[in-house]
Structures are given as structure tokens and as C-alpha cells.
N, C-alpha and C positions, 0 to 999 in steps of 0.2 A: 504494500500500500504506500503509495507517493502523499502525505499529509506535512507540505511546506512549513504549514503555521501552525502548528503542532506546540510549538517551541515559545509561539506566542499567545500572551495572554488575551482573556477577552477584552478588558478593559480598554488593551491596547488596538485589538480588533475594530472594538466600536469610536475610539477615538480617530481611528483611522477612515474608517468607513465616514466618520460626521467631517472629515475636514475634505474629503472627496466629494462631499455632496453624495454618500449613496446610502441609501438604506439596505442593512442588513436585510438577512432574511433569517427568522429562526426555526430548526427544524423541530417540531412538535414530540417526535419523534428522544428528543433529548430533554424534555422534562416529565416526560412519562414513565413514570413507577412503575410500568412491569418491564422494565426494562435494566438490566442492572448498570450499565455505563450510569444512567441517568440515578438510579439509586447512592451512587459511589457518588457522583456530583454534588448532590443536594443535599445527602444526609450525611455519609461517611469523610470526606473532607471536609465538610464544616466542623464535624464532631473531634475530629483528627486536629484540625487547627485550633479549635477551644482547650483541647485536654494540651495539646503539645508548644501552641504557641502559632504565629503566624511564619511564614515561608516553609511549613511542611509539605506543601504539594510541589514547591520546587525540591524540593533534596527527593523527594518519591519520583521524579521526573529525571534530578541527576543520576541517582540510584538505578534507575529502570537504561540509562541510555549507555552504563558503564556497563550492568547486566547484558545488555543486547551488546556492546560488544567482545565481552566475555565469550557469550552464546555463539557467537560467529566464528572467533577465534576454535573456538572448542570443537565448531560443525566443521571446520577448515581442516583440524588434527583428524579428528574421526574419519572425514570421506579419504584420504592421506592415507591412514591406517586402514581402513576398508581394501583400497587398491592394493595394499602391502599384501595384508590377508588374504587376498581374493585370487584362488589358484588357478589350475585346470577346474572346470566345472562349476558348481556353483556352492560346494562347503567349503565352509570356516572352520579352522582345528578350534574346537573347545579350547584345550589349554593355552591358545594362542590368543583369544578373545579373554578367556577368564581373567590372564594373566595381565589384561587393563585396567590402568584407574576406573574406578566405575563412574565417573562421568565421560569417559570417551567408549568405556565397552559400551553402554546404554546407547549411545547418538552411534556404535559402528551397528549393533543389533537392528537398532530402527531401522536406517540406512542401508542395511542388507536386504530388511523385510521389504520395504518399499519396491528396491531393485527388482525382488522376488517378484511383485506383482502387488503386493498388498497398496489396497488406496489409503493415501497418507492422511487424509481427515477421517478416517475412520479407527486407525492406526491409535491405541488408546497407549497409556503408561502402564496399567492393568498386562496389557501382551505383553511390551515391553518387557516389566519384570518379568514373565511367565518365563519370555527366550532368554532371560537372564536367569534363572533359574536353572535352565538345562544346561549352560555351561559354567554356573557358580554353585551349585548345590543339585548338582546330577545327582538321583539316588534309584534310575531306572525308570522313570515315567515316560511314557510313552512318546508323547506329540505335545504340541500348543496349534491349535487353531487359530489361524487369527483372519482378519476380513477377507476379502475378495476369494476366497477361497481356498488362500494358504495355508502349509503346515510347516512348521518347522520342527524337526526333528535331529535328535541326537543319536548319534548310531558310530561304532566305529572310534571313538573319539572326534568326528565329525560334527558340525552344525548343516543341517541342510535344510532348503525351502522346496517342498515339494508340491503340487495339486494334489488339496486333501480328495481324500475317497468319496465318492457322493454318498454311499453307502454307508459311511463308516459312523453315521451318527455325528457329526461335527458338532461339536461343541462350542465353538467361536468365539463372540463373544458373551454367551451367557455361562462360559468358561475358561477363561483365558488358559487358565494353566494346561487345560487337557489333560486330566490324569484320570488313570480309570484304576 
């Protein structure tokens, strides 16, 4: 998402708009309560600057934009290591995954699943741990199902993404883990 004035306040928005001669436009959409953006606006940053003091929604703003480049960096090392990992065919050695910080094994696992075929907004934390599980606390469980029809399997000392069985019962997401 491209959001220029992100950065800038509304104050400053509407100060700007009054000396151009334009009238804003407000989206209704942004003070409506079943909406949580709009709940976090109106009630939880106000409540946030009363208990903490005023300039808390900037340091949540600086916080969130050192996090996001944290998150980049870390998605930069992970697809890096993916390619490292990613042999003949389409497994991953367990011990060669397990053997990562677990903020880069987690984002090389996703990253594999997705490759695999799984669609990435469907693609929860829930799976995530599951395939994280088969190469940090193997103890014989079978599969993880996870969306678009994937399985990922440990087998071998392997990680593999396979087309789950139509058959086989798929458990997906009302089981991430797949153990039977």
C-alpha cells in the first residue's frame, strides 16, 4: 500500500487543505465502531495519551516504522536462506531449518509454504507453528495441512510440500497441526 501522508498528521492535513482552498472529504467509513482502525482512533489512542501523556501515537508510529524495517530486513535473510536451503526438488532438511533462529526459521517455513502453492492470506501463524513443529519438536506426527491444498510433511529427515490426499480427511485449517 502506497499511503504518502501516513506520516502526517490530520491537523496538518486540514491546515493544508484550508490554505489551498479545498475541502477535505471524510470517509465515514473511519468513525465507525464496527470497524476496528476507527475503534483504535477514537477510543484506544485517546485512552493511551490520557494514561501515558501526549506524543504517544508518535513513538507507536516511530516504533511500528523501525519494526517494519526490522521485518524487511529479517524477510531479506529468510528468502537468502530459503535459496540456500532449497535443493534438488522441493524438501528442506529438518535439521537444517530447525537449526535457525526462530525468527528466520518461521518467515523461511512461511516462504517455502507459499512457494509450495499455499495462498498467502490464508496462510495463518497457527500453520506456521504446526510446520514449525515438524522440524523443532518432531515426535512422528504425520502431516500439517494447510490452505490451498497443501501438506507439508516430514519424512526422511526431510520437510516436504506435497498435494494433500482429497481423501485423506484434510484437516487444514480446523487443524493446523494434522496429527492423528
Amino acid at each position: 500500500y502506497l499511503r504518502p501522508l501516513l506520516g502526517v498528521s490530520r491537523a496538518q492535513t486540514t491546515a493544508a487543505c484550508a490554505a489551498l482552498g479545498l475541502r477535505p472529504w471524510d470517509d465515514p467509513h473511519n468513525s465507525d465502531p464496527a470497524y476496528t482502525r476507527a475503534r483504535i482512533r477514537h477510543q484506544l489512542l485517546p485512552a493511551l495519551a490520557e494514561a501515558l501523556g501526549p506524543g504517544v501515537t508518535a513513538a507507536l508510529a516511530r516504533t511500528a516504522a523501525a519494526l517494519r524495517a526490522d521485518a524487511d530486513y529479517l524477510d531479506e535473510l529468510a528468502a537468502a536462506r530459503l535459496r540456500q536451503l532449497a535443493g534438488p526438488g522441493p524438501a528442506l532438511s529438518a535439521e537444517a531449518v530447525a537449526a535457525l533462529p526462530a525468527a528466520l526459521r518461521t518467515r523461511v517455513l512461511r516462504m517455502a509454504a507459499i512457494e509450495a502453492g499455499c495462498p498467502a492470506g490464508s496462510l495463518t501463524s497457527r500453520h506456521v507453528t504446526a510446520l514449525d513443529e515438524l522440524v523443532t519438536r518432531w515426535h512422528g506426527q504425520r502431516w500439517t495441512d494447510l490452505p490451498g491444498g497443501i501438506r507439508g510433511i516430514r519424512g526422511c529427515g526431510k520437510l516436504t510440500f506435497t498435494a494433500a490426499a482429497p481423501d485423506s480427511g484434510a484437516r487444514g485449517q480446523e487443524d493446523p497441526g494434522g496429527r492423528e
